[in-house]
Predicted model as a PDB file, atoms N, CA, C, CB and O in Angstrom, pLDDT in the B-factor column:
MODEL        1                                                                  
ATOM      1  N   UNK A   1     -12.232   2.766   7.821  1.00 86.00           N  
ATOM      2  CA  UNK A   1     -10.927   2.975   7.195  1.00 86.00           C  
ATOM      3  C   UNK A   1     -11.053   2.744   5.690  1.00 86.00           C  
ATOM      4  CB  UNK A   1      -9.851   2.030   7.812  1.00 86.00           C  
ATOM      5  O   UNK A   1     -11.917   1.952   5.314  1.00 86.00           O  
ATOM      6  N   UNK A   2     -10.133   3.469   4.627  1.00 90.00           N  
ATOM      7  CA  UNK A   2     -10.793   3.713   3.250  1.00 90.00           C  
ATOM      8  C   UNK A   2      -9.536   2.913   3.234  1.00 90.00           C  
ATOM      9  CB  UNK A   2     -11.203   5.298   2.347  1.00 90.00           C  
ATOM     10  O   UNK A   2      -8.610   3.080   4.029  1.00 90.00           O  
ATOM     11  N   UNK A   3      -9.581   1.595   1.799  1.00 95.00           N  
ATOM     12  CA  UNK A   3      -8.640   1.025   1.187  1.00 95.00           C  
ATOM     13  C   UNK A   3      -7.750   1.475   0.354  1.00 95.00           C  
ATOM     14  CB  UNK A   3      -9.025   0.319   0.747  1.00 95.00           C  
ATOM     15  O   UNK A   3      -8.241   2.221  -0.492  1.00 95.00           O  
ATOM     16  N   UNK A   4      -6.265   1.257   0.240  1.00 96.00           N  
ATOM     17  CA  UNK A   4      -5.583   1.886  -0.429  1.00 96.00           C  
ATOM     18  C   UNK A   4      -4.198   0.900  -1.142  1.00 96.00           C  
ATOM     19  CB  UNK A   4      -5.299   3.033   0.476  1.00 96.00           C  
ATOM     20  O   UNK A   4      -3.270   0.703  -0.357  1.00 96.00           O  
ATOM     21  N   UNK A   5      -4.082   0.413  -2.297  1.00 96.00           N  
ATOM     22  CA  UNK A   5      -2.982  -0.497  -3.129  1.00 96.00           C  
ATOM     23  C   UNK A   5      -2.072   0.441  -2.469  1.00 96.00           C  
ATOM     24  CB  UNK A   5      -2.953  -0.655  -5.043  1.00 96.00           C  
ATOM     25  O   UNK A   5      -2.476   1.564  -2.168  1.00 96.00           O  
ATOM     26  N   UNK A   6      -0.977   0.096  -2.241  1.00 96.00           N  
ATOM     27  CA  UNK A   6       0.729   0.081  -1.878  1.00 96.00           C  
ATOM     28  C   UNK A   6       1.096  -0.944  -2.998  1.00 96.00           C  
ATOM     29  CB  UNK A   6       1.273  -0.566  -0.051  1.00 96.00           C  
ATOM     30  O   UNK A   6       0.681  -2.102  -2.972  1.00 96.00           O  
ATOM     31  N   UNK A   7       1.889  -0.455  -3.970  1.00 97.00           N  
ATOM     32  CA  UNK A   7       2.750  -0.795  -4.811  1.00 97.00           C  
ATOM     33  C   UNK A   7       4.452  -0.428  -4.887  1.00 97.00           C  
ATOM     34  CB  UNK A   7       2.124  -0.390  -5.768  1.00 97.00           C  
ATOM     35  O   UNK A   7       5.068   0.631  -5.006  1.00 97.00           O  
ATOM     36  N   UNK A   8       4.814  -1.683  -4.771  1.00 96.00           N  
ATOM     37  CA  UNK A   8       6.918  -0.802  -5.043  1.00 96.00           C  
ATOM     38  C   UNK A   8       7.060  -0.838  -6.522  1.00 96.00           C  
ATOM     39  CB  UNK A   8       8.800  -2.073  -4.281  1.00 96.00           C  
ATOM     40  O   UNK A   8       6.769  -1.597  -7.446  1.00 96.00           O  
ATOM     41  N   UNK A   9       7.608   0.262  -6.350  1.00 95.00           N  
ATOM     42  CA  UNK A   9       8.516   1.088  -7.301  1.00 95.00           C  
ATOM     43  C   UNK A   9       9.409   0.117  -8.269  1.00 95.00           C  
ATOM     44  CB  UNK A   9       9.552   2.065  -6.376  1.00 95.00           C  
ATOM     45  O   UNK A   9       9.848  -0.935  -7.804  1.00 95.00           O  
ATOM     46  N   UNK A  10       9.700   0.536  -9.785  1.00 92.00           N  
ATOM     47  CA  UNK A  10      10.215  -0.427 -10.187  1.00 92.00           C  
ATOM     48  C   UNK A  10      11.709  -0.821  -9.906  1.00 92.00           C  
ATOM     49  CB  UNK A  10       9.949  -0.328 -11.288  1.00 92.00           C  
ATOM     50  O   UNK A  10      12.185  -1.732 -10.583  1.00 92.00           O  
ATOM     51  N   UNK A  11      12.528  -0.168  -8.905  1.00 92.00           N  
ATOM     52  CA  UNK A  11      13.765   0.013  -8.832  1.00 92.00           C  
ATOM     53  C   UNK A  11      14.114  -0.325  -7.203  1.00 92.00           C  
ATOM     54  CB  UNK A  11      14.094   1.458  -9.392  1.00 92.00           C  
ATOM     55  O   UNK A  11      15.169  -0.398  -6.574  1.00 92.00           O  
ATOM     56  N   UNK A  12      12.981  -0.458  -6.919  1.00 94.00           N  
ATOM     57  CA  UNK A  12      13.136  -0.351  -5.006  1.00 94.00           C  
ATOM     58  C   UNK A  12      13.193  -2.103  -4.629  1.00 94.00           C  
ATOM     59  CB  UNK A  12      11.217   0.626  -3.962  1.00 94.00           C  
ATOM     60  O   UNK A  12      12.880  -3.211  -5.063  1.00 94.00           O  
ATOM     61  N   UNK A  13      13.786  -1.452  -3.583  1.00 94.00           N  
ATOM     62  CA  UNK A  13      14.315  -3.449  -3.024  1.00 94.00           C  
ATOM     63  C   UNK A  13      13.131  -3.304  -2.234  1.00 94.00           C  
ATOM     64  CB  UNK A  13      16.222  -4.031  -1.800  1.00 94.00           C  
ATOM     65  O   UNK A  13      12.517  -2.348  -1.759  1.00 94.00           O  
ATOM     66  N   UNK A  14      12.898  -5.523  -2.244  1.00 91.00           N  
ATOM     67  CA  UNK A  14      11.996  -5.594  -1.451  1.00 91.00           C  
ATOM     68  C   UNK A  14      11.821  -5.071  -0.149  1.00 91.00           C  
ATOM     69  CB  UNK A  14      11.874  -6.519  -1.423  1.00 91.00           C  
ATOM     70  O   UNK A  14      10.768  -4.917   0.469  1.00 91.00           O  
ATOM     71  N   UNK A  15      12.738  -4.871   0.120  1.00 95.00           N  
ATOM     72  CA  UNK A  15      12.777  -4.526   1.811  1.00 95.00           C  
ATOM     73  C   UNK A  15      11.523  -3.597   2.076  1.00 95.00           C  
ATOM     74  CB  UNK A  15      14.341  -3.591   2.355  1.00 95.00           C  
ATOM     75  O   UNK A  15      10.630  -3.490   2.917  1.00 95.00           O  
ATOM     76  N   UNK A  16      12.012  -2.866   0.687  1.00 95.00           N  
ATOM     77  CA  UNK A  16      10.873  -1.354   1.215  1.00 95.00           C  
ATOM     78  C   UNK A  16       9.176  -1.780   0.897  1.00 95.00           C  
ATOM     79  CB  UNK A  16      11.294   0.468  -0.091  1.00 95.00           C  
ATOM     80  O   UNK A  16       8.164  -1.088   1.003  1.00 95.00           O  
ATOM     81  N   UNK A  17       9.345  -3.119   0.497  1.00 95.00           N  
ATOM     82  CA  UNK A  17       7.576  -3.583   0.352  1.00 95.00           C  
ATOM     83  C   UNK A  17       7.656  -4.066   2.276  1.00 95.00           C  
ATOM     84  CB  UNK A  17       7.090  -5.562  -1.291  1.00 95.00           C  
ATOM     85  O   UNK A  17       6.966  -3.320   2.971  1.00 95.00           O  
ATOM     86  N   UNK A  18       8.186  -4.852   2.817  1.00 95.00           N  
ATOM     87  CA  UNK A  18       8.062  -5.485   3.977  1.00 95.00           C  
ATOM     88  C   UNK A  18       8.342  -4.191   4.569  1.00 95.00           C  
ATOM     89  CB  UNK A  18       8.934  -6.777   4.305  1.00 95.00           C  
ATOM     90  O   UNK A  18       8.127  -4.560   5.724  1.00 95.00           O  
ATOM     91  N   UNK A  19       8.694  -2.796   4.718  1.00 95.00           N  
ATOM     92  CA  UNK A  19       8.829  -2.304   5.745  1.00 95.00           C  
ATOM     93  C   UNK A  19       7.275  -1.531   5.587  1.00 95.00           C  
ATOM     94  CB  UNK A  19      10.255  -1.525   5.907  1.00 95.00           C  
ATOM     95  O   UNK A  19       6.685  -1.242   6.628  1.00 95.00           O  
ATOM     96  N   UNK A  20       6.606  -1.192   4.173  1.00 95.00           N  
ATOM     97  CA  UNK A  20       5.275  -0.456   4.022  1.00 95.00           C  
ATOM     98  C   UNK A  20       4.242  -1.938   4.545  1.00 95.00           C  
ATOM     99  CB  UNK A  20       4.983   0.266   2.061  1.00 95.00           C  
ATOM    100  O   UNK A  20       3.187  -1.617   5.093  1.00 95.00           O  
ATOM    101  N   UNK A  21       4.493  -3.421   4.403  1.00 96.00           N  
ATOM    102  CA  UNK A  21       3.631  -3.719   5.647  1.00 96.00           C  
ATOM    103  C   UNK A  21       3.353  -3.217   6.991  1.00 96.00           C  
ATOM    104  CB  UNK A  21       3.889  -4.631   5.927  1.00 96.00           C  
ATOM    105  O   UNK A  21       2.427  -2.590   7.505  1.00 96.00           O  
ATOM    106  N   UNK A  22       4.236  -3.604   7.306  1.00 96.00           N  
ATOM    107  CA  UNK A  22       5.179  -3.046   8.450  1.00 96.00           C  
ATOM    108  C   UNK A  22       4.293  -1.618   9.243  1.00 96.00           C  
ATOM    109  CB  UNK A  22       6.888  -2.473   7.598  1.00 96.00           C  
ATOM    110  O   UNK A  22       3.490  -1.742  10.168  1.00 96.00           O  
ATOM    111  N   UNK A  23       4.619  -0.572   8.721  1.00 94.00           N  
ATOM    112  CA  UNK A  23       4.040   0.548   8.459  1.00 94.00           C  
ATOM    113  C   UNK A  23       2.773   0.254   8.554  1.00 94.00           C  
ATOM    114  CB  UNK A  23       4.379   1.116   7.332  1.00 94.00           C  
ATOM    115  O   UNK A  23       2.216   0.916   9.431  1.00 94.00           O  
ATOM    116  N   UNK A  24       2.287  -0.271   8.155  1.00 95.00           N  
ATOM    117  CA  UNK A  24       0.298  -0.552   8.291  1.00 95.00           C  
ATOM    118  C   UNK A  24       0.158  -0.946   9.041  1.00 95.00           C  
ATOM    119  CB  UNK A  24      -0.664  -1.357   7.529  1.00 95.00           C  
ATOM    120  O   UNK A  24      -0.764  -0.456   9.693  1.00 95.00           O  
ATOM    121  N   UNK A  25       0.647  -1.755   9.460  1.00 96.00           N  
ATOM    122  CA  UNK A  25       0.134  -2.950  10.677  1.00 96.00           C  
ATOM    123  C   UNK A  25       0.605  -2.031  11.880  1.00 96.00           C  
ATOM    124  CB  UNK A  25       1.077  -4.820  10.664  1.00 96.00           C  
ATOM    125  O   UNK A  25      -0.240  -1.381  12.495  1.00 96.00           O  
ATOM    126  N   UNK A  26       2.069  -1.964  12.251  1.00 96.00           N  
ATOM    127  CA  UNK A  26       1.666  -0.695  13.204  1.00 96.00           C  
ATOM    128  C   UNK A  26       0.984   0.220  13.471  1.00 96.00           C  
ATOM    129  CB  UNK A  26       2.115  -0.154  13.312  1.00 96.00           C  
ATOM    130  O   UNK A  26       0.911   0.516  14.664  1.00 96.00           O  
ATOM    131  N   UNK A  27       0.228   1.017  12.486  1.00 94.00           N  
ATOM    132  CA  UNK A  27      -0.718   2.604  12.468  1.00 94.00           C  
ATOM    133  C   UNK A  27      -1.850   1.691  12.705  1.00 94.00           C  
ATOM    134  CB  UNK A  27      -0.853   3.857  10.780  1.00 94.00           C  
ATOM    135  O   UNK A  27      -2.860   2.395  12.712  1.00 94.00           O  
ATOM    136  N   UNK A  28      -2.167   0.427  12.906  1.00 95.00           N  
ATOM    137  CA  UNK A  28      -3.517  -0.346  12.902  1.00 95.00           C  
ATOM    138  C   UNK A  28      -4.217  -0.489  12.117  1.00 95.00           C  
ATOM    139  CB  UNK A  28      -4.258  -0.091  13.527  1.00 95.00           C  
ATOM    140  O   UNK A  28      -5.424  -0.658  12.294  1.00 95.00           O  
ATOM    141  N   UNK A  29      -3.651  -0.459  11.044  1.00 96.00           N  
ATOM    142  CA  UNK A  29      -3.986  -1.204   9.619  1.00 96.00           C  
ATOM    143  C   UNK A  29      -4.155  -2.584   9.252  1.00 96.00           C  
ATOM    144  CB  UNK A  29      -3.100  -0.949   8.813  1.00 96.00           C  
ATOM    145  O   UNK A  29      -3.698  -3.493   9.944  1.00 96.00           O  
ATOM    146  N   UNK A  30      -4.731  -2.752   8.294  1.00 97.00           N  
ATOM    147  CA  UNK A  30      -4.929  -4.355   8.264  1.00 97.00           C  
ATOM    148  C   UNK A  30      -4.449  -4.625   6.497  1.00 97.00           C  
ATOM    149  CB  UNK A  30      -6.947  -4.905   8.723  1.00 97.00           C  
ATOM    150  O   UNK A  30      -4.784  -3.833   5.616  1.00 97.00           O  
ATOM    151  N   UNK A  31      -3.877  -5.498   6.313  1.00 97.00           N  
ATOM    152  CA  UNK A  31      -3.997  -5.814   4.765  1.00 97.00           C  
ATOM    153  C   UNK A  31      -4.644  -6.746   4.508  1.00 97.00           C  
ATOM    154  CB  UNK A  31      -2.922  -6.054   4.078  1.00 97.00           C  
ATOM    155  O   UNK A  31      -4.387  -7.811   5.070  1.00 97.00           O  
ATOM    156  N   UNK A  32      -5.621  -6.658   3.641  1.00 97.00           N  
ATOM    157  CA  UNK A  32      -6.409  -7.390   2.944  1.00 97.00           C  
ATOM    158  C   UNK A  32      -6.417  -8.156   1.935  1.00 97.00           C  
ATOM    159  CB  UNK A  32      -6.970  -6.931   2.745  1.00 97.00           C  
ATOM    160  O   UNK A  32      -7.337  -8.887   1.568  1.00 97.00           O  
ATOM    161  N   UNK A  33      -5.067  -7.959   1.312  1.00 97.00           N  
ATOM    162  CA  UNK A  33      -4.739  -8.534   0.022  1.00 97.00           C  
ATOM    163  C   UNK A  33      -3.745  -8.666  -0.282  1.00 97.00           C  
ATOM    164  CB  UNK A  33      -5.093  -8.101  -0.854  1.00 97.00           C  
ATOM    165  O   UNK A  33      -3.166  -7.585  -0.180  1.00 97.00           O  
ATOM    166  N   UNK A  34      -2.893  -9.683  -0.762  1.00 96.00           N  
ATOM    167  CA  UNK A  34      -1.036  -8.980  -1.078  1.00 96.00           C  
ATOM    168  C   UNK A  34      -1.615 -10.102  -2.719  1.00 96.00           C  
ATOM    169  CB  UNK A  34       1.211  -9.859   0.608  1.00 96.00           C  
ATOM    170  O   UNK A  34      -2.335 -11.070  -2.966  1.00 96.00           O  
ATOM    171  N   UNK A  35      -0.496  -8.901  -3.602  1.00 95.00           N  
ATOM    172  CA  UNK A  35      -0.599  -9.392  -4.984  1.00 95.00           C  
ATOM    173  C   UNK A  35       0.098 -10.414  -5.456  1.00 95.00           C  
ATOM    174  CB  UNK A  35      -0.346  -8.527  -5.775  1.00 95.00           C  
ATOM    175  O   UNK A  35       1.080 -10.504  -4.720  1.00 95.00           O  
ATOM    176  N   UNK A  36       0.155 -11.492  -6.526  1.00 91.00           N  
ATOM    177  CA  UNK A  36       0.804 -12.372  -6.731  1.00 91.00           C  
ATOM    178  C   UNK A  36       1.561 -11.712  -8.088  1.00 91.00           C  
ATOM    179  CB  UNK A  36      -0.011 -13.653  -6.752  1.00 91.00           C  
ATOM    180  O   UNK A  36       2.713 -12.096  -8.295  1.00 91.00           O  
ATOM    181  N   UNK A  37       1.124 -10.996  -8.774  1.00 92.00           N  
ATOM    182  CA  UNK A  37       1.825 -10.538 -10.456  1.00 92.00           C  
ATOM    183  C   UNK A  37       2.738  -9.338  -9.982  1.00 92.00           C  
ATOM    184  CB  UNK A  37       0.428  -9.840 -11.915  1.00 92.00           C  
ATOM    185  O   UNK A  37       3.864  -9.295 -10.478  1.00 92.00           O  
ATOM    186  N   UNK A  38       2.442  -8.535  -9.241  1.00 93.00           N  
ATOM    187  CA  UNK A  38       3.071  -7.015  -9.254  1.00 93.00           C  
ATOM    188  C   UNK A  38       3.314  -7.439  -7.251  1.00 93.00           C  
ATOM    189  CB  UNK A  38       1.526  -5.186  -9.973  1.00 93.00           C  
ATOM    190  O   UNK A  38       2.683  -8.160  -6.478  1.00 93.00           O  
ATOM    191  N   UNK A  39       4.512  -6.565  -7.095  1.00 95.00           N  
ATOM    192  CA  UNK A  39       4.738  -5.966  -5.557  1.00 95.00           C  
ATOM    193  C   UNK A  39       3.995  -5.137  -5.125  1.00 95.00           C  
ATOM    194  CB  UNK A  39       5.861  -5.351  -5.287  1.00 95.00           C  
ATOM    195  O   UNK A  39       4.112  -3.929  -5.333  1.00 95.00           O  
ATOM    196  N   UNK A  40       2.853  -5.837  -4.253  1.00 97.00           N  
ATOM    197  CA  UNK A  40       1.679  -4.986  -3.441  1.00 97.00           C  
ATOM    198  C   UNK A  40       1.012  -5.643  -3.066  1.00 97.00           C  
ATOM    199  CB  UNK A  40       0.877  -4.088  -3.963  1.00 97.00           C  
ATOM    200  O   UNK A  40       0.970  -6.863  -3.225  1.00 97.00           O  
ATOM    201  N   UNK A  41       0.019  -4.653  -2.201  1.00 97.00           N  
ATOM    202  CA  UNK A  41      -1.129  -5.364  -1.273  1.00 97.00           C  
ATOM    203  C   UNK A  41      -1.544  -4.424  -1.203  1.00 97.00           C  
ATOM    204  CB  UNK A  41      -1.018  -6.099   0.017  1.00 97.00           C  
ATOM    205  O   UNK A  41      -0.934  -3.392  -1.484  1.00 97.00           O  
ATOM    206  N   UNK A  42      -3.291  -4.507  -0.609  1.00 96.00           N  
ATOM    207  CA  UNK A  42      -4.275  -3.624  -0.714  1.00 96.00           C  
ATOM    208  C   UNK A  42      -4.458  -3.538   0.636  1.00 96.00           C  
ATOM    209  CB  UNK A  42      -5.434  -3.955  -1.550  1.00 96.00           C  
ATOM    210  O   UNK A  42      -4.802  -4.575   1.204  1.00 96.00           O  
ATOM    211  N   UNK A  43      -4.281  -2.357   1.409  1.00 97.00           N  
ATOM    212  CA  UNK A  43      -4.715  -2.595   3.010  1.00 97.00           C  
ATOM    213  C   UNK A  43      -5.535  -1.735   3.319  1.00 97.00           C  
ATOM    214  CB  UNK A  43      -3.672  -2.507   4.084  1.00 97.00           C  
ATOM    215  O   UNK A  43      -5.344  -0.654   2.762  1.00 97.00           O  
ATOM    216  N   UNK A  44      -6.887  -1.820   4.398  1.00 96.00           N  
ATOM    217  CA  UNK A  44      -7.479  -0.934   5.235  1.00 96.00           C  
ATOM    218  C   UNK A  44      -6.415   0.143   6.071  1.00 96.00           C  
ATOM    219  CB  UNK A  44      -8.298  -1.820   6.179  1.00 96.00           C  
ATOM    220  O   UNK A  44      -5.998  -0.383   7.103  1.00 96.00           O  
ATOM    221  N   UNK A  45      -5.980   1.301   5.880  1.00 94.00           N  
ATOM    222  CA  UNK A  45      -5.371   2.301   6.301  1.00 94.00           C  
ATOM    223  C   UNK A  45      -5.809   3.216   7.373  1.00 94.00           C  
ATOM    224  CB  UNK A  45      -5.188   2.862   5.381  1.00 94.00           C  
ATOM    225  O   UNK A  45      -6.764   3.834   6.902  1.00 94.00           O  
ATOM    226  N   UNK A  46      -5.659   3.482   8.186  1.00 89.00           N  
ATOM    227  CA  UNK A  46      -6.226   4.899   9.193  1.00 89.00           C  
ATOM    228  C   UNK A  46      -5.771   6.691   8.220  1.00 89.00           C  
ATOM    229  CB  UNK A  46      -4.939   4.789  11.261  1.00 89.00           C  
ATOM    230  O   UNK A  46      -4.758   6.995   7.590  1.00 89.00           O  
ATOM    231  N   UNK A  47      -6.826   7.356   8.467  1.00 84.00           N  
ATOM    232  CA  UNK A  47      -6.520   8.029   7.336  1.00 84.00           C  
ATOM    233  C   UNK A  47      -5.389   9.177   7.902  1.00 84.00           C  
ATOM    234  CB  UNK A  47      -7.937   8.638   6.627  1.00 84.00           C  
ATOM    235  O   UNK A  47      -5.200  10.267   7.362  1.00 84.00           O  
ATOM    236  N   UNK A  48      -4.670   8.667   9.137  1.00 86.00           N  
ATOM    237  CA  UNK A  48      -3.391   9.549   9.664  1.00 86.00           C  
ATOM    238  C   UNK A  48      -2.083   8.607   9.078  1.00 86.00           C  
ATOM    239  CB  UNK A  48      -3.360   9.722  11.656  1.00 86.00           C  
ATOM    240  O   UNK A  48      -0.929   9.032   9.137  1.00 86.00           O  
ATOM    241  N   UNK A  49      -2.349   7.570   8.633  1.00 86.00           N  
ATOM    242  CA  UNK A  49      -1.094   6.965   7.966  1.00 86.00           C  
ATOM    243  C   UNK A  49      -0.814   7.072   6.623  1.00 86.00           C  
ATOM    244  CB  UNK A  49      -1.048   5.689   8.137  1.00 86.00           C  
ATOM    245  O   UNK A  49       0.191   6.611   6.081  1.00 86.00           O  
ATOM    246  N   UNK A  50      -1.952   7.852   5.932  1.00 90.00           N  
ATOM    247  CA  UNK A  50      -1.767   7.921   4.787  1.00 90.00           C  
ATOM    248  C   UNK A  50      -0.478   8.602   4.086  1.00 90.00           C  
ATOM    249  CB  UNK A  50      -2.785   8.376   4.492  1.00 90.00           C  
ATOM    250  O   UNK A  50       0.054   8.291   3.020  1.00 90.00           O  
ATOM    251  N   UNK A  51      -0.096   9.733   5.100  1.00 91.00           N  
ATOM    252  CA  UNK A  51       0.650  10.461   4.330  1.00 91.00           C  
ATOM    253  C   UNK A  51       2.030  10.411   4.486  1.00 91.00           C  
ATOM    254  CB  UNK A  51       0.283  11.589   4.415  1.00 91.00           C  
ATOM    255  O   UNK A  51       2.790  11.175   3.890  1.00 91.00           O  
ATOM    256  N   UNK A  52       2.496   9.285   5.495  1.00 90.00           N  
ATOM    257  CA  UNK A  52       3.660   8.540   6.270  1.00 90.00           C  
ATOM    258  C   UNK A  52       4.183   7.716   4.744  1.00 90.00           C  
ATOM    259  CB  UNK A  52       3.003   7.289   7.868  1.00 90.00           C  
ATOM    260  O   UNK A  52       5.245   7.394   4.210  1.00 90.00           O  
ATOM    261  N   UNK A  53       2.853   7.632   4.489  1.00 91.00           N  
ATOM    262  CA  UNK A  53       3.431   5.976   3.222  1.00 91.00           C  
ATOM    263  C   UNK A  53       3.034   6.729   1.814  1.00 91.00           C  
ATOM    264  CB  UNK A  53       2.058   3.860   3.393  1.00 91.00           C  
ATOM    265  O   UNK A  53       3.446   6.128   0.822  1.00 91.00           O  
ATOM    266  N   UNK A  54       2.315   7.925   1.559  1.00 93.00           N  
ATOM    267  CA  UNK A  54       2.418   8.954   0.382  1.00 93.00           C  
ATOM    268  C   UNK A  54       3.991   9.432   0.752  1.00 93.00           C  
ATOM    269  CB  UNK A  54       1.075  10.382   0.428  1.00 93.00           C  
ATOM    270  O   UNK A  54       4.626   8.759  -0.060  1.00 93.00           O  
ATOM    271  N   UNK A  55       4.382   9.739   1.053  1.00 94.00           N  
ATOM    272  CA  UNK A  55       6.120  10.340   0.978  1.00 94.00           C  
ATOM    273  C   UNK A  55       7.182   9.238   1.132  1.00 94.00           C  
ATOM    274  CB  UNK A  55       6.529  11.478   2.341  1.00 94.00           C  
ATOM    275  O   UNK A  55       8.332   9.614   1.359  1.00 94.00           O  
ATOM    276  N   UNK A  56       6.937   7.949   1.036  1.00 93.00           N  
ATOM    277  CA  UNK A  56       7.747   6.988   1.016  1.00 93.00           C  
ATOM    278  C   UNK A  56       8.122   6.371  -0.727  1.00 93.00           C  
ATOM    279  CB  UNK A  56       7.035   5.957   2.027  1.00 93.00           C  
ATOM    280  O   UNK A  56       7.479   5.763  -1.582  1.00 93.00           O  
ATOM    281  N   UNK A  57       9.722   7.017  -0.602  1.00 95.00           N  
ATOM    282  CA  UNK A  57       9.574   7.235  -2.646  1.00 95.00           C  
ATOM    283  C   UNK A  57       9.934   5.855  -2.934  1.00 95.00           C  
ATOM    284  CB  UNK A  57      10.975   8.559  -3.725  1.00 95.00           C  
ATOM    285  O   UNK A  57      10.426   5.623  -4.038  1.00 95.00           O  
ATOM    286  N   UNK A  58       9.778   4.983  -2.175  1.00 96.00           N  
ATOM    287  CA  UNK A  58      10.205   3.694  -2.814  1.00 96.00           C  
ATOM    288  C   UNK A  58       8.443   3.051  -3.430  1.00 96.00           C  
ATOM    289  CB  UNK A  58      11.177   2.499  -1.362  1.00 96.00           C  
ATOM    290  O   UNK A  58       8.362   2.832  -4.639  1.00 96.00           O  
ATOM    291  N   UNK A  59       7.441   2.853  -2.737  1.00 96.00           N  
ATOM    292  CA  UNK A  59       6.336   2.774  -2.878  1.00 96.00           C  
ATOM    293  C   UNK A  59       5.299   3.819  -3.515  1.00 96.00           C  
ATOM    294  CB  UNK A  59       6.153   2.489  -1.892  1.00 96.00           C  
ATOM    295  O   UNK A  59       5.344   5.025  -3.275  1.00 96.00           O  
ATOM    296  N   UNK A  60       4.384   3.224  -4.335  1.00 95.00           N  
ATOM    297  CA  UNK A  60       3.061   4.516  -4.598  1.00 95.00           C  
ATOM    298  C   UNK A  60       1.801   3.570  -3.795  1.00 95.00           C  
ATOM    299  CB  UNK A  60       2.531   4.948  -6.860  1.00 95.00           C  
ATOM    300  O   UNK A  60       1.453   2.434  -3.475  1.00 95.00           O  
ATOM    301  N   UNK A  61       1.402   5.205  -3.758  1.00 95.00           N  
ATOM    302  CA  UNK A  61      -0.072   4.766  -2.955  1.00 95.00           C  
ATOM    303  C   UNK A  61      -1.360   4.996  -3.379  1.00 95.00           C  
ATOM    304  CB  UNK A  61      -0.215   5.360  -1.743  1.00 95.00           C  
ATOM    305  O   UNK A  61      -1.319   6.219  -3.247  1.00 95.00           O  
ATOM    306  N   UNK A  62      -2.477   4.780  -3.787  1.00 94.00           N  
ATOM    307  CA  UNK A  62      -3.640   4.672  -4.767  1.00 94.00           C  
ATOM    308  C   UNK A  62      -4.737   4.616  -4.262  1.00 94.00           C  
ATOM    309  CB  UNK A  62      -3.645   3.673  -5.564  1.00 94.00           C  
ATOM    310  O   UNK A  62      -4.973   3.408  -4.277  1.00 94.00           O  
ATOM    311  N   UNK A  63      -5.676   5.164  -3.769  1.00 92.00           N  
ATOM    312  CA  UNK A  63      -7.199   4.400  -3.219  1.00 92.00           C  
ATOM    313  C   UNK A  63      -7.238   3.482  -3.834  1.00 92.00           C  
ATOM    314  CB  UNK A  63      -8.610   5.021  -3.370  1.00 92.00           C  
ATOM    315  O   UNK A  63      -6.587   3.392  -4.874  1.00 92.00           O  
ATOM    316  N   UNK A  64      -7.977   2.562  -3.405  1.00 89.00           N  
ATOM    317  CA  UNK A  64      -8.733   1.434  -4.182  1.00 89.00           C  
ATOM    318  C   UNK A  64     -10.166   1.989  -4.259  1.00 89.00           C  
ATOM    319  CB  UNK A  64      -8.689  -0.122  -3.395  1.00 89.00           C  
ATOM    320  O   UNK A  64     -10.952   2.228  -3.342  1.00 89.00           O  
ATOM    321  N   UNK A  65     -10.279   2.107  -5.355  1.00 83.00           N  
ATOM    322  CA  UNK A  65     -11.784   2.198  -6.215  1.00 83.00           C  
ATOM    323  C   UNK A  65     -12.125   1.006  -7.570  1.00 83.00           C  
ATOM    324  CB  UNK A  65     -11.784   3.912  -7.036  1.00 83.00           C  
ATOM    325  O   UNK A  65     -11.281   0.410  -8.240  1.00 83.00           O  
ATOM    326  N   UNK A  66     -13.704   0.914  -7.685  1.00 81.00           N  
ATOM    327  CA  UNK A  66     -13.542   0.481  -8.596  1.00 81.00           C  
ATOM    328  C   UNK A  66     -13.455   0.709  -9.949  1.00 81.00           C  
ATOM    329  CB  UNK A  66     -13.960   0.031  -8.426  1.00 81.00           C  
ATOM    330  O   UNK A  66     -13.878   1.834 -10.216  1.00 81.00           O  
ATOM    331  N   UNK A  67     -13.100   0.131 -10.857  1.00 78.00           N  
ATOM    332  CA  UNK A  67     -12.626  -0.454 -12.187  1.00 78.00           C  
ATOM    333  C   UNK A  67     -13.604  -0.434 -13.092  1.00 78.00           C  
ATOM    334  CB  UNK A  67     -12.154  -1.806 -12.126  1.00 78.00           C  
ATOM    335  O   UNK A  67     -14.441  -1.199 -12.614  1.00 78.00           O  
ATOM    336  N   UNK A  68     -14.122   0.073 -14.364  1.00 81.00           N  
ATOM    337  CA  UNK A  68     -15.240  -0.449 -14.788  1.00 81.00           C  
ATOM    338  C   UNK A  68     -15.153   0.150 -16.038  1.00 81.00           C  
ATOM    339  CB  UNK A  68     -16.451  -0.234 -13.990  1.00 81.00           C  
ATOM    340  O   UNK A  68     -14.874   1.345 -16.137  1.00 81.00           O  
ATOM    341  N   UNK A  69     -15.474  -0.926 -17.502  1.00 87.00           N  
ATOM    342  CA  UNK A  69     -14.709  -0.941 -18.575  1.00 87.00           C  
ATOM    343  C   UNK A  69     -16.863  -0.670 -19.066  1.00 87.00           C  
ATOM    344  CB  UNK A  69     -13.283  -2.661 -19.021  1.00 87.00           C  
ATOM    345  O   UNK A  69     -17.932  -0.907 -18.503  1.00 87.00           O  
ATOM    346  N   UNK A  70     -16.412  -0.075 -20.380  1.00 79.00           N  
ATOM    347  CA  UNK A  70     -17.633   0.817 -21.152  1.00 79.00           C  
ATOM    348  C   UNK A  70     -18.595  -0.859 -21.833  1.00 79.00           C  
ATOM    349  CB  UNK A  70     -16.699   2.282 -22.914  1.00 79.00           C  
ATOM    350  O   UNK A  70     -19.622  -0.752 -22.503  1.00 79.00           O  
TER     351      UNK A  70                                                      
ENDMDL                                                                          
END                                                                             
């Protein structure tokens, strides 16, 4: 399963972060990470849930890749 940040939106109630847990953990997802600065968590995804939680306009959804400065 490929990792993917779930982030809410700057306008969206929490609810819609606890229901995109929610959402993972049912499709048999796992989260791996929840953020302490920003609303999110990084979870292992099945790649049939991806597009359940890509059309959810309260949240964005991102692979996790890495980062790497010159």
């Amino acid at each position: 399963m490929a990792q993917f940040n779930i982030t809410l939106k700057k306008d969206a109630p929490k609810e819609e972060l606890d229901a995109a847990k929610k959402h993972v953990t049912d499709q048999g997802g796992k989260i791996v990470h929840e953020f302490s600065l920003i609303k999110g968590f990084t979870a292992e995804i099945p790649d049939d849930a991806i597009s359940t939680l890509e059309s959810n306009e309260h949240v964005t959804v991102e692979k996790d890749s890495e980062v790497q400065t010159q």
